[in-house]
C-alpha positions as CSV (number, residue, x, y, z in Angstrom):
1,X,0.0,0.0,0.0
2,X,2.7,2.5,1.0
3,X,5.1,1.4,-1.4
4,X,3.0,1.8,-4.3
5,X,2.0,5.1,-3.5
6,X,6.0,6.4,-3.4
7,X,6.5,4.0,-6.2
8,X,4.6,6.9,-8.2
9,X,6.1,10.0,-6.5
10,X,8.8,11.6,-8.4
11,X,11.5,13.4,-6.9
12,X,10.2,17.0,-8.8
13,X,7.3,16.3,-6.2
14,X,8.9,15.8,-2.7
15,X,9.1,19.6,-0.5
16,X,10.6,20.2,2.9
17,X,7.6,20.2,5.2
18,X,6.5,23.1,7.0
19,X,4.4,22.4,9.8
20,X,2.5,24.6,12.0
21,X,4.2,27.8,12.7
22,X,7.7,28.8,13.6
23,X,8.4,31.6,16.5
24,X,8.9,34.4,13.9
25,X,5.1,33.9,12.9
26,X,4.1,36.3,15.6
27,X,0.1,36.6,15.2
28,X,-0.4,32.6,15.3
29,X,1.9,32.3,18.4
30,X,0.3,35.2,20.1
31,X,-3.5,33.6,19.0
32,X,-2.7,30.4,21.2
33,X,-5.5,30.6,24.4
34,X,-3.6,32.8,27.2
35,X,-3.8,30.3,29.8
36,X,-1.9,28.0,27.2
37,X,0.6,30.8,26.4
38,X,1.2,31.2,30.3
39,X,1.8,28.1,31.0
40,X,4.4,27.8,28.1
41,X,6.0,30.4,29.8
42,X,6.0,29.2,33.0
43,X,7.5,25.4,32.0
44,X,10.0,27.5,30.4
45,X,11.0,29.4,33.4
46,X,11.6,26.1,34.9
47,X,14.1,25.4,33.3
48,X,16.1,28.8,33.1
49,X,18.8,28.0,35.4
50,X,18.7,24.4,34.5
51,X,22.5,23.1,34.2
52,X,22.9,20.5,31.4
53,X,25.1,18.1,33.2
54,X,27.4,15.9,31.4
55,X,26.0,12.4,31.1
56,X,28.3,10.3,32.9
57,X,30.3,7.1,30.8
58,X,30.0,5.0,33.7
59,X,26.0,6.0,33.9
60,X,25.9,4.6,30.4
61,X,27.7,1.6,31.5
62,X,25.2,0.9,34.6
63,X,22.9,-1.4,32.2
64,X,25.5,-3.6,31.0
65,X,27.1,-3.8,34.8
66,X,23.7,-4.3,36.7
67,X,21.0,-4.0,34.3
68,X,19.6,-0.9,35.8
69,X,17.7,2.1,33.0
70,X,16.5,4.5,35.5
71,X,19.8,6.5,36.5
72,X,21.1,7.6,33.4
73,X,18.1,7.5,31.4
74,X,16.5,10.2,34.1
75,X,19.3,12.7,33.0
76,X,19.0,11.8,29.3
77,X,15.2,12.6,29.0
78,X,15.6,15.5,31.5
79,X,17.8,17.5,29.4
80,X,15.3,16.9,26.4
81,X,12.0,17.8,28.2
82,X,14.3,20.6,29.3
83,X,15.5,22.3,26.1
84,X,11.6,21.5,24.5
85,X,10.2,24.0,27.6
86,X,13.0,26.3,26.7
87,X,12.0,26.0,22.8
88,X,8.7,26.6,23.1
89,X,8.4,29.1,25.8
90,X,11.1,31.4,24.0
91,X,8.0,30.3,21.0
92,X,5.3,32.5,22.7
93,X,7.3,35.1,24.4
94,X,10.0,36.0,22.0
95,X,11.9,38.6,23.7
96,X,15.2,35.7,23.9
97,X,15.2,35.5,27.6
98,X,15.4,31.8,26.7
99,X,17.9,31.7,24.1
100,X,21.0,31.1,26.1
101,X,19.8,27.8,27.7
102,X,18.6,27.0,24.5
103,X,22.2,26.9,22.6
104,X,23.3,25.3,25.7
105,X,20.7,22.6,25.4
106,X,21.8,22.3,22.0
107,X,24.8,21.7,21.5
108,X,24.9,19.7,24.8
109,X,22.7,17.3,23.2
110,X,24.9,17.2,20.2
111,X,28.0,16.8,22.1
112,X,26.9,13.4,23.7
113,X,28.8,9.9,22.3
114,X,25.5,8.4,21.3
115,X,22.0,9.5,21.1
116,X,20.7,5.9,21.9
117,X,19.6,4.3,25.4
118,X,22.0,1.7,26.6
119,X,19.2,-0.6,26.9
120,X,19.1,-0.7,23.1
121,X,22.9,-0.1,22.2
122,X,23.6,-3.4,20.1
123,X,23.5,-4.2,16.4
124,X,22.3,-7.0,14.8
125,X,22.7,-9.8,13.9
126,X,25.2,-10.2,17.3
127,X,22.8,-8.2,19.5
128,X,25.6,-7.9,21.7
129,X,25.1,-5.7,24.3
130,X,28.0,-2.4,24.3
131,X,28.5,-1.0,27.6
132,X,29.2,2.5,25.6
133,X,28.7,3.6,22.0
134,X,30.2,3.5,19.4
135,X,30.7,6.6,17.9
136,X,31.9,5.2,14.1
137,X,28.6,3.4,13.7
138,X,25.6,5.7,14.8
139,X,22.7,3.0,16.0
140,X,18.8,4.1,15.4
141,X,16.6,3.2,18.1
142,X,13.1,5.1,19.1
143,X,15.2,7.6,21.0
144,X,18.2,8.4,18.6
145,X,15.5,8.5,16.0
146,X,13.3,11.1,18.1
147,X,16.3,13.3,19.3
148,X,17.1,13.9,15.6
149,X,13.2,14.9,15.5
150,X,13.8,16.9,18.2
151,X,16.9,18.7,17.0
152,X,15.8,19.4,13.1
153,X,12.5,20.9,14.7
154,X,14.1,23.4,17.4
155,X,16.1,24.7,14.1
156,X,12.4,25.0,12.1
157,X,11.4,26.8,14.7
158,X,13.9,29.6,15.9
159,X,16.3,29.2,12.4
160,X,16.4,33.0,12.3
161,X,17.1,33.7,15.8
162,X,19.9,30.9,16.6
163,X,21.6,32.2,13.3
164,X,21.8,35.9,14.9
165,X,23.6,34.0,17.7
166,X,26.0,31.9,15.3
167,X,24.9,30.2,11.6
168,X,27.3,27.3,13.2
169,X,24.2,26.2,15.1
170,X,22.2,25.1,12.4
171,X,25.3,24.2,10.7
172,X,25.7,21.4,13.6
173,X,22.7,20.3,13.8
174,X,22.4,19.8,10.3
175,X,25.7,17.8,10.5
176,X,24.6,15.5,13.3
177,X,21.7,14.6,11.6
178,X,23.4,14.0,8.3
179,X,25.6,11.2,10.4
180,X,23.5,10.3,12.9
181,X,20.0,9.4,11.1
182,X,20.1,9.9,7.5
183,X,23.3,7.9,6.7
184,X,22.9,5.3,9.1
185,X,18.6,5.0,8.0
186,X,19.7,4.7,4.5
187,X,23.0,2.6,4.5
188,X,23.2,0.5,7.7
189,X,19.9,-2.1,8.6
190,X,17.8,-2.2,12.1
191,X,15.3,-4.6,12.4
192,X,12.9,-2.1,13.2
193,X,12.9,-1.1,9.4
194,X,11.4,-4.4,8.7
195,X,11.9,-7.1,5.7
196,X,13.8,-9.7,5.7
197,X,10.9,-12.0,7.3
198,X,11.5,-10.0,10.6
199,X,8.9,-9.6,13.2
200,X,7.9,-5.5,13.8
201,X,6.1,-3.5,16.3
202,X,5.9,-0.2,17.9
203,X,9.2,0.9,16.9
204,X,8.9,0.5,13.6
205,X,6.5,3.4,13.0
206,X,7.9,4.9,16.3
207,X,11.6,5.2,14.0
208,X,9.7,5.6,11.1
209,X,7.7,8.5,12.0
210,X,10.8,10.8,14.0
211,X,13.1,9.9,10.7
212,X,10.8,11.6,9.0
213,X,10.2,14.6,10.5
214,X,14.1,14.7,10.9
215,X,14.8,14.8,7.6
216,X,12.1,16.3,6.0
217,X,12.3,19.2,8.2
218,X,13.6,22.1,6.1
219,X,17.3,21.8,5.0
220,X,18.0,18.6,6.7
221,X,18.5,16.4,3.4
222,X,18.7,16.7,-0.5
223,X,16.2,15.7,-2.8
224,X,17.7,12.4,-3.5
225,X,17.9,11.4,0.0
226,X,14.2,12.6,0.6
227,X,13.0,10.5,-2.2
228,X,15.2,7.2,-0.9
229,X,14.2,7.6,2.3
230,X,10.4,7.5,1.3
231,X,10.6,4.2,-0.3
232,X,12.4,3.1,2.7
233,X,9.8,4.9,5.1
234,X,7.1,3.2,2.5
235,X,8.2,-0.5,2.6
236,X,8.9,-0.1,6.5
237,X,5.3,0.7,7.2
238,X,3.7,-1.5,5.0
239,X,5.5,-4.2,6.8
240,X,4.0,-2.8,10.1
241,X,0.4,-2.6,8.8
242,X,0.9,-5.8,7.1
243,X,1.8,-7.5,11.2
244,X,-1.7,-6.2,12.0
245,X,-5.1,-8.2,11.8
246,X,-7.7,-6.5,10.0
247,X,-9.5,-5.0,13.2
248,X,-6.7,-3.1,14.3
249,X,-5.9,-4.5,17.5
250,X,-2.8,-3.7,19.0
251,X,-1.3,-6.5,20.8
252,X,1.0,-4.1,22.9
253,X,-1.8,-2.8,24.7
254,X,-2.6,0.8,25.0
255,X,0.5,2.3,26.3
256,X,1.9,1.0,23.3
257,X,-0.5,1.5,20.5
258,X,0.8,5.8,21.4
259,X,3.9,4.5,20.4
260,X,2.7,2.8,17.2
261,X,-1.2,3.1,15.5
262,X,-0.8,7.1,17.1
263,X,2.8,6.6,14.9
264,X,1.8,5.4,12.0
265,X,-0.7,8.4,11.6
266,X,1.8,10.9,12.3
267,X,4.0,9.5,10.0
268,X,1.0,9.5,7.1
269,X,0.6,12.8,7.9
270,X,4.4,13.6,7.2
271,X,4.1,11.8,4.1
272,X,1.0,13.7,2.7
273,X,3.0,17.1,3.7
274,X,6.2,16.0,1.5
275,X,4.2,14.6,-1.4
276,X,1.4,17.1,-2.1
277,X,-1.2,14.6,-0.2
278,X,-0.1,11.3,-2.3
279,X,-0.9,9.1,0.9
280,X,-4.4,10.6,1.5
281,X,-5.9,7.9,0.2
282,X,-4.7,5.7,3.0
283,X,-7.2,7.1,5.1
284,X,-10.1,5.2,3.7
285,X,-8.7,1.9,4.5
286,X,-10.5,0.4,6.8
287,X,-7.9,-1.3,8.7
288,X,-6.6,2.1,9.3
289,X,-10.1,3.3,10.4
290,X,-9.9,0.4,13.0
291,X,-6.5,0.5,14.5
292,X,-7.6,4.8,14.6
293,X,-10.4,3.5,17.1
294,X,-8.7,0.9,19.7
295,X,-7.5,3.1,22.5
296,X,-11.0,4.3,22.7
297,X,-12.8,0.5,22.7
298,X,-9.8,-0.3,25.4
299,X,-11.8,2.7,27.8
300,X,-12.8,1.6,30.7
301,X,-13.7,4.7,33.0
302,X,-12.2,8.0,33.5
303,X,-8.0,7.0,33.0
304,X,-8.2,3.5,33.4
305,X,-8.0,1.3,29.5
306,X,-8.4,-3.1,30.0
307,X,-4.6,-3.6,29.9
308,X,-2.5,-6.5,28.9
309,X,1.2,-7.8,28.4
310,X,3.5,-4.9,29.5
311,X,0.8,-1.8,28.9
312,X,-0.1,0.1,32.1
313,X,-3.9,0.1,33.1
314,X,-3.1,3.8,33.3
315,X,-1.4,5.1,30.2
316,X,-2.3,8.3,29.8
317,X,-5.5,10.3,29.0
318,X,-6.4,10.3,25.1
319,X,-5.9,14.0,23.0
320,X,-4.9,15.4,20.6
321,X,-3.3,12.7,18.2
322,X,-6.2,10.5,18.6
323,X,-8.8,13.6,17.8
324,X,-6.6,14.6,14.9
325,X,-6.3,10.9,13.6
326,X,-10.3,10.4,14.0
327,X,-11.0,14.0,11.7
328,X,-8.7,12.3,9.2
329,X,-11.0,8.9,8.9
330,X,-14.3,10.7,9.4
331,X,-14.6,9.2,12.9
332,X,-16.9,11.7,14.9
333,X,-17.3,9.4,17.9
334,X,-13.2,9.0,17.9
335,X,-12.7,13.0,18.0
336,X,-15.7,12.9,20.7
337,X,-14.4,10.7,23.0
338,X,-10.4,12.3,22.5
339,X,-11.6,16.0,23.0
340,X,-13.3,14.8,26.4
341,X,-10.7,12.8,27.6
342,X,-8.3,15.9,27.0
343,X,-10.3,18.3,28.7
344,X,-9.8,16.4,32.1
345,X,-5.7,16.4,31.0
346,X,-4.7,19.1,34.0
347,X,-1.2,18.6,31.7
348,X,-2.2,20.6,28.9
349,X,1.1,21.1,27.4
350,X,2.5,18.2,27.5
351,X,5.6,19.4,29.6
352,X,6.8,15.5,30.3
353,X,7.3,14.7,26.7
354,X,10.7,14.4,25.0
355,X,9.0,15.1,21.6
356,X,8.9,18.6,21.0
357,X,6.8,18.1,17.9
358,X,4.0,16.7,19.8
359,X,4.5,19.6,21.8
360,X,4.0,22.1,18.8
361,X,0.9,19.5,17.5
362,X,-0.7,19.9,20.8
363,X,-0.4,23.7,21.3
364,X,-1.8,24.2,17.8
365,X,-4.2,22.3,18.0
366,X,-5.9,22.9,21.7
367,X,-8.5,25.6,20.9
368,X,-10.1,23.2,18.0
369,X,-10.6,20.4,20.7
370,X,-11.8,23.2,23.1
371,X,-14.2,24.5,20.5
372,X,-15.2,21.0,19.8
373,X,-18.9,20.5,20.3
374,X,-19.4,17.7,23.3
375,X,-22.8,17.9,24.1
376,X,-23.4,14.1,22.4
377,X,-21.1,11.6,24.5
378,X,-19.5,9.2,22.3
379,X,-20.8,5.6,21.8
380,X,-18.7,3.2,23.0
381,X,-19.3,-0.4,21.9
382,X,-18.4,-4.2,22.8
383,X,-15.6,-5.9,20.2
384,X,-13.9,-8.8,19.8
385,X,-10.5,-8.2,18.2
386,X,-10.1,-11.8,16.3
387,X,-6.5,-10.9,15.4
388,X,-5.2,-11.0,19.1
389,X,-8.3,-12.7,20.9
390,X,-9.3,-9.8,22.9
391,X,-12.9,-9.1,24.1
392,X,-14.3,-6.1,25.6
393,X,-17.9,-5.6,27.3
394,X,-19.8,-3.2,29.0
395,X,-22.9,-2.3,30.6
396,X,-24.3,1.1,32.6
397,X,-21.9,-0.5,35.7
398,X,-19.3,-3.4,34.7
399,X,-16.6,-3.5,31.8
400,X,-15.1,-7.2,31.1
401,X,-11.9,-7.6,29.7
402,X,-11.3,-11.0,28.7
403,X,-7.5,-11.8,27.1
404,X,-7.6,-15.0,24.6
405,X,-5.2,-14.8,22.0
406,X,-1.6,-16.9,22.8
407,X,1.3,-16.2,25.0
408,X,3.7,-14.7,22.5
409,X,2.2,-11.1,22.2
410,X,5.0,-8.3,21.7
411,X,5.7,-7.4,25.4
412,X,4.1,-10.9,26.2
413,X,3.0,-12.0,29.3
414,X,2.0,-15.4,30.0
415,X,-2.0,-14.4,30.6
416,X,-3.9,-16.2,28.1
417,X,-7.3,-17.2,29.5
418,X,-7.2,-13.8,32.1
419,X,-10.2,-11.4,32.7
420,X,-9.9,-8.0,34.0
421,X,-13.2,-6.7,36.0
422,X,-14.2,-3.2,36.7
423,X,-17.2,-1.5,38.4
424,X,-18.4,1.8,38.6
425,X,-15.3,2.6,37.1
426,X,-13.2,1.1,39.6
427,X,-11.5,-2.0,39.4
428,X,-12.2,-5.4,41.1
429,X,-9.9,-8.2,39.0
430,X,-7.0,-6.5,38.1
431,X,-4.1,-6.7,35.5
432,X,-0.8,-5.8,36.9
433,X,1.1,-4.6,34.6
434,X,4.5,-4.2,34.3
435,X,7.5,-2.7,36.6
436,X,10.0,-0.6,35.7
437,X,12.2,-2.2,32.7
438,X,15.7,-3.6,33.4
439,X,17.7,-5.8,31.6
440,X,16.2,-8.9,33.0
441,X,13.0,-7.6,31.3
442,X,13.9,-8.1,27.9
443,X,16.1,-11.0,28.7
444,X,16.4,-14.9,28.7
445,X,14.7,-14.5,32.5
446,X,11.9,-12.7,31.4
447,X,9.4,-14.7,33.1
448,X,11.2,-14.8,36.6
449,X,9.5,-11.6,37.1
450,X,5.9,-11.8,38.9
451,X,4.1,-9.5,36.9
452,X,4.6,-12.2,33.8
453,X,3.3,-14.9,35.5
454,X,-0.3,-16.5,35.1
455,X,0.2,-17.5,38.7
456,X,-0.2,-13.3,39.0
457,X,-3.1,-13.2,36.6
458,X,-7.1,-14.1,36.6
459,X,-6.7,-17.4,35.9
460,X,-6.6,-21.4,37.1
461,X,-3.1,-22.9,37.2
462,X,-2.0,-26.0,37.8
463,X,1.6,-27.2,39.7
464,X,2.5,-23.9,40.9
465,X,4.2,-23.4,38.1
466,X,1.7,-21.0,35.7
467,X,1.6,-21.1,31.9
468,X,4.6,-21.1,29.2
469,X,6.1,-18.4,26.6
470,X,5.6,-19.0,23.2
471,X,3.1,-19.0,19.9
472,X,1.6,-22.6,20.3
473,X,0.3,-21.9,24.0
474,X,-2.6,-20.1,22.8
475,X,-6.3,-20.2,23.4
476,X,-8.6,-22.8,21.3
477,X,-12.0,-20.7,21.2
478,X,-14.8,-22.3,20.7
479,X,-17.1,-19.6,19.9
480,X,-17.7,-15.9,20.7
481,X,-21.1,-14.1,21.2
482,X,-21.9,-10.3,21.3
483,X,-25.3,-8.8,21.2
484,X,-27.2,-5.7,23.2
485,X,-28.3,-8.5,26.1
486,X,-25.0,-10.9,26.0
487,X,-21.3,-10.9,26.0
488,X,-19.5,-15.1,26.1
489,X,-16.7,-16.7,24.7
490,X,-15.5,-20.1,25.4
491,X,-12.0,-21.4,24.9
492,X,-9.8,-24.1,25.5
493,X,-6.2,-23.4,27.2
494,X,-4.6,-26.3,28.1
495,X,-2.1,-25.9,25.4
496,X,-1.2,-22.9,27.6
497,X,0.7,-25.2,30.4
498,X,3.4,-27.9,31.3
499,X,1.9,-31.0,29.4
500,X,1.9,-32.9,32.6
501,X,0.4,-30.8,34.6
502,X,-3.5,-30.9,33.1
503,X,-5.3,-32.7,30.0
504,X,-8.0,-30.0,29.7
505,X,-8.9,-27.0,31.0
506,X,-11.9,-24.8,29.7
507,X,-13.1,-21.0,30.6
508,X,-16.4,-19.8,29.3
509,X,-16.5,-16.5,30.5
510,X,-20.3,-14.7,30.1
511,X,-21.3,-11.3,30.7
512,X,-25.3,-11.2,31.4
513,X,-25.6,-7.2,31.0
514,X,-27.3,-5.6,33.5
515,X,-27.0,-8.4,36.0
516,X,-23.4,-9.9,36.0
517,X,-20.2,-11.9,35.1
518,X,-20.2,-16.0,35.0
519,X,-17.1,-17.4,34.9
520,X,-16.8,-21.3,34.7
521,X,-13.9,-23.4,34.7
522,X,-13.6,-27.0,34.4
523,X,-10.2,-28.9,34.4
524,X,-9.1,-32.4,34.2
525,X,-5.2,-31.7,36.2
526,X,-3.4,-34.7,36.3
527,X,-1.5,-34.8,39.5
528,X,-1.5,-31.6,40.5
529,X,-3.7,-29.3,42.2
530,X,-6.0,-26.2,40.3
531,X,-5.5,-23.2,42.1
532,X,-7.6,-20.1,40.6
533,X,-5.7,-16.6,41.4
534,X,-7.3,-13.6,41.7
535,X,-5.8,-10.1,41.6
536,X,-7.5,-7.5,43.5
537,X,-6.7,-3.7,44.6
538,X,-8.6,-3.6,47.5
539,X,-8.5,-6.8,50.2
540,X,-11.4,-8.8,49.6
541,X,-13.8,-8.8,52.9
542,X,-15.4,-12.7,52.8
543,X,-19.0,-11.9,53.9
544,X,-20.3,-15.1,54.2
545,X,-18.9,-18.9,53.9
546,X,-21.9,-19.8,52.8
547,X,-22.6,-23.5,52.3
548,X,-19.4,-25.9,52.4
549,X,-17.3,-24.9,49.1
550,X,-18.9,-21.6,48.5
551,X,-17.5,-18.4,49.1
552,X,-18.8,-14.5,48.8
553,X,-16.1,-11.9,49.0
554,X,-16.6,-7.9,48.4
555,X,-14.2,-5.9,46.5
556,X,-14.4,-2.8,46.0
557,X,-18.6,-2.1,45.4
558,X,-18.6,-5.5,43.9
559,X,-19.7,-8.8,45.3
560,X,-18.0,-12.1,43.9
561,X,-19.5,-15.5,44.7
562,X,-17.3,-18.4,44.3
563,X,-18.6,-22.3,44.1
564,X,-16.6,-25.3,44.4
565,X,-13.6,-24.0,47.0
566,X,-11.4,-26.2,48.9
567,X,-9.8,-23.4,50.5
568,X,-9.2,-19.6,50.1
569,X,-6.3,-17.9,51.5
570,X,-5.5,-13.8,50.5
571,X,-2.2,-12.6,50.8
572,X,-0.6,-8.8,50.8
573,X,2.0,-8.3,48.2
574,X,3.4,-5.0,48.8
575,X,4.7,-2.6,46.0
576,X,8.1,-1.5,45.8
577,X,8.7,-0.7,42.3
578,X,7.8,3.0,42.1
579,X,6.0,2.8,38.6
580,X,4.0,-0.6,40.3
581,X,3.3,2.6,43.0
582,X,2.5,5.3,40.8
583,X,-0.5,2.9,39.2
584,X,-1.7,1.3,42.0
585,X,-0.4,2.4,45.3
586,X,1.6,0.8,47.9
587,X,-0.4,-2.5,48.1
588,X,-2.1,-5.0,46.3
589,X,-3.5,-8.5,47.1
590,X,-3.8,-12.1,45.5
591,X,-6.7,-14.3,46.7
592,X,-5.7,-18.1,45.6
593,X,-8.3,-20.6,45.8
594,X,-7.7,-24.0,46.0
595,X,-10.8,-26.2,43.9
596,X,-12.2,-29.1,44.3
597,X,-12.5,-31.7,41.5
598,X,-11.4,-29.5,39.3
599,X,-13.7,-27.3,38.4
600,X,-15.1,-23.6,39.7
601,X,-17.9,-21.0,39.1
602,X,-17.8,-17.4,40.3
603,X,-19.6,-14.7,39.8
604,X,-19.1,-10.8,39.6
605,X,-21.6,-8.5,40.3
């Protein structure tokens, strides 16, 4: 699709973009809303005796020593969101009170060894991990890629006045880019760029999408190189779209789908500004029209989105990407939902993200969303995404998540056959999440952390010893209904676990709107004992034992009612890891539930 669209653009028709407006364009800066302009300012003044500190070797070196991100990588993005406030508040006011920090910002930024995170400094095919960069081969991962957007577009905006403080400024800039993204994107290979039979995800329109804007940028490449880099650009992104089913389901989750479906439309929209709007087309394809609509079918209530594999259950609200993609696919009820989510951002200019062209979008783009008519709320509607086996329900009071799919998702955690349960808007069965990434994330012990674990999911396991990695333990389902009255699916998982350990295991799951939640599980374990977990944020209160093997706990403003326990113990797990924290607070709790013969029905309402 993408390729034979640049296929037919000729060189004579690729232009330097020119979006939105730079600093010297004084009547649209000084039309942005007041309070918007003020707070520009003030994020700005911030950062107007902020010192850009060297970034250490040795903090570079941390990953490869001990596996730890978080200390270098919270100078790296500081300095970043630092010199964007500096940009953009020197954007409104324009009397250069900023300008100083902003060279120093600069050229600190183009001073450092390597513009990538350790976390991702190795090269294929080797993939061995360097404890430093190497400064002879520039390596393009999501943030090299966006701190080249971030450089080329602080020299669209304030070209003039940086060259009244020395023309070598843009002459730098222009020279880091030249080696740092445009000769390695054209002459070295990532596998983020695709082919080759290689599995892509969110950084390949994540790349794809700051390349662009890098080197399209005014003066940042010739002609030749704009029109290689759009059949690059072109077979890269049909590669992505090519990796998605056609409902548009992200299997990242929604964190994630930010970083690529909100990707891929930006980097349509660069496309259609370089070529005279060759790739409008695109627009009206309706897997494009799908994946435009998933974060809002993922809503749950208020900032919480049904979350699976690594995604947060609290990503961040919707805005001004997802408003801008739905008015490019004619999706009112998309643009409704985005300019109400927005409104309740108190973060209106996006002062924590490293990408200053968001940034720019957003400012540009807030009075349209605040004139945006919101008296109709937008529909929201059950799905089943088929491509990843995800279902979604709701009624007036509960939402149902239910995760089918397989246990080899991008970001994968071993969860097939879990349900995540919300009421009122608050939740009752809980995903997790993720912690803070280390190495031993994306490494070989992987699932030694909890947070992957069935055993820490909404689900029956068997052993002790949870569910496996990989493509073939996946979810059999037998069928799937959704109608106004009823949501169900059925599936078989016993694929999903040690071959010993169980012959069969099935979960029907079914939603009786207005009412409740059935789950039942029957199992056949060999010689092991089914245990079914649940993950709770608040400590169940058991209200009544009930008959012998029946249980009724509260949670939350929820009741469940289990059948067919042998015993039920709750235990504290207490969060250390400050992003575990941030989402859900210093404690959480896992209820396991031993069964008997087998088998167990509970019930959410």
């Amino acid at each position: 699709m993408f390729k034979e669209i640049a296929s037919k653009v000729t060189v004579e028709r690729l232009r330097d973009i020119t979006p939105y407006h730079r600093a010297k364009d004084r009547f649209e800066w000084e039309e942005l809303p007041e309070d918007l302009r003020k707070q520009l300012i003030k994020d700005g003044e911030d950062y107007i005796d902020f010192i850009f500190v060297v970034l250490p070797a040795v903090r570079y070196m941390d990953f490869s020593r001990d596996g730890n991100r978080s200390r270098f990588e919270a100078v790296y993005f500081e300095r970043r969101r630092a010199l964007n406030a500096l940009v953009l508040a020197e954007c409104v006011e324009h009397e250069g009170r900023f300008m100083e920090q902003i060279i120093n910002g600069v050229i600190a930024i183009c001073e450092e060894s390597g513009w990538q995170l350790p976390a991702h400094n190795n090269y294929p095919p080797q993939d061995d991990l360097l404890g430093l960069p190497n400064t002879k081969r520039p390596l393009l991962d999501l943030f090299a890629c966006e701190t080249g957007e971030q450089l080329a577009a602080v020299i669209y905006l304030l070209d003039d006045e940086l060259n009244q403080e020395s023309p070598l400024i843009r002459k730098r800039v222009s020279e880091e880019i030249e080696t740092r993204i445009i000769q390695p994107y054209l002459n070295d290979y990532f596998r983020w760029m695709g082919g080759k039979g290689v599995p892509v995800n969110n950084w390949t329109p994540w790349c794809t999408q700051n390349v662009l804007l890098a080197s399209m940028l005014p003066g940042m490449s010739t002609s030749l190189q704009k029109e290689m880099i759009l059949k690059k650009a072109a077979s890269s992104l049909d590669d992505f779209l090519d990796s998605y089913g056609e409902d548009g389901c992200c299997n990242e989750g929604v964190g994630y789908f930010r970083a690529s479906g909100l990707c891929l439309f930006q980097a349509i929209e660069i496309l259609n500004m370089a070529t005279d709007d060759s790739f409008e087309s695109i627009y009206q394809v309706s897997k494009i029209k799908n994946i435009a609509e998933y974060s809002m079918n993922m809503h749950i209530a208020d900032s919480f989105y049904a979350n699976f594999s690594d995604c947060s259950p609290t990503p961040g609200r919707s805005g001004v990407r997802e408003f801008l993609y739905g008015k490019r696919t004619g999706n009112q009820e998309l643009m409704q939902f985005a300019a109400d989510d927005h409104r309740k951002e108190t973060e209106i200019t996006m002062k924590a993200s490293e990408n200053l062209y968001y940034r720019l979008q957003a400012a540009f783009t807030e009075q349209e969303i605040r004139d945006f008519d919101l008296k109709r709320p937008a529909r929201t509607k059950d799905i089943y995404y088929d491509s990843v086996g995800i279902l979604i329900a709701r009624d007036e009071k509960l939402f149902l998540a239910v995760k089918a799919g397989c246990n080899d998702d991008s970001h994968n955690h071993n969860d097939t056959g879990s349900i995540t349960v919300y009421k009122n808007g608050k939740p009752v069965l809980i995903d997790v999440g993720v912690e803070t990434y280390s190495r031993k994330t994306f490494s070989e012990k992987r699932y030694e952390i909890w947070t992957m674990q069935s055993i820490y999911h909404n689900v029956v396991n068997f052993g002790g010893t949870g569910q496996l990695p990989g493509r073939d333990r996946k979810a059999v389902v037998d069928h799937v209904m959704l109608n106004d009255k009823t949501a169900e699916i059925s599936m078989e998982l016993s694929s999903c676990y040690l071959k010993g350990d169980i012959d069969r295991y099935t979960r029907t799951v079914t939603f009786d709107k207005g009412n409740q939640i059935k789950v039942v599980d029957q199992c056949s374990p060999k010689e092991s004992e089914a245990v079914l977990t649940l993950m709770t944020l608040k400590k169940p209160e058991v209200l009544s034992n009930g008959d012998s093997g029946k249980k009724q706990l509260a949670v939350n403003d929820s009741v469940i009612s289990i059948k067919d326990v042998k015993s039920l113990d709750t235990e504290t797990i207490d969060l250390v890891d400050p992003k575990l924290q941030a989402e859900w607070g210093d404690r959480i709790y896992r209820t396991v539930i031993r069964l008997k013969d087998g088998r167990c029905t509970f019930y959410v309402e």
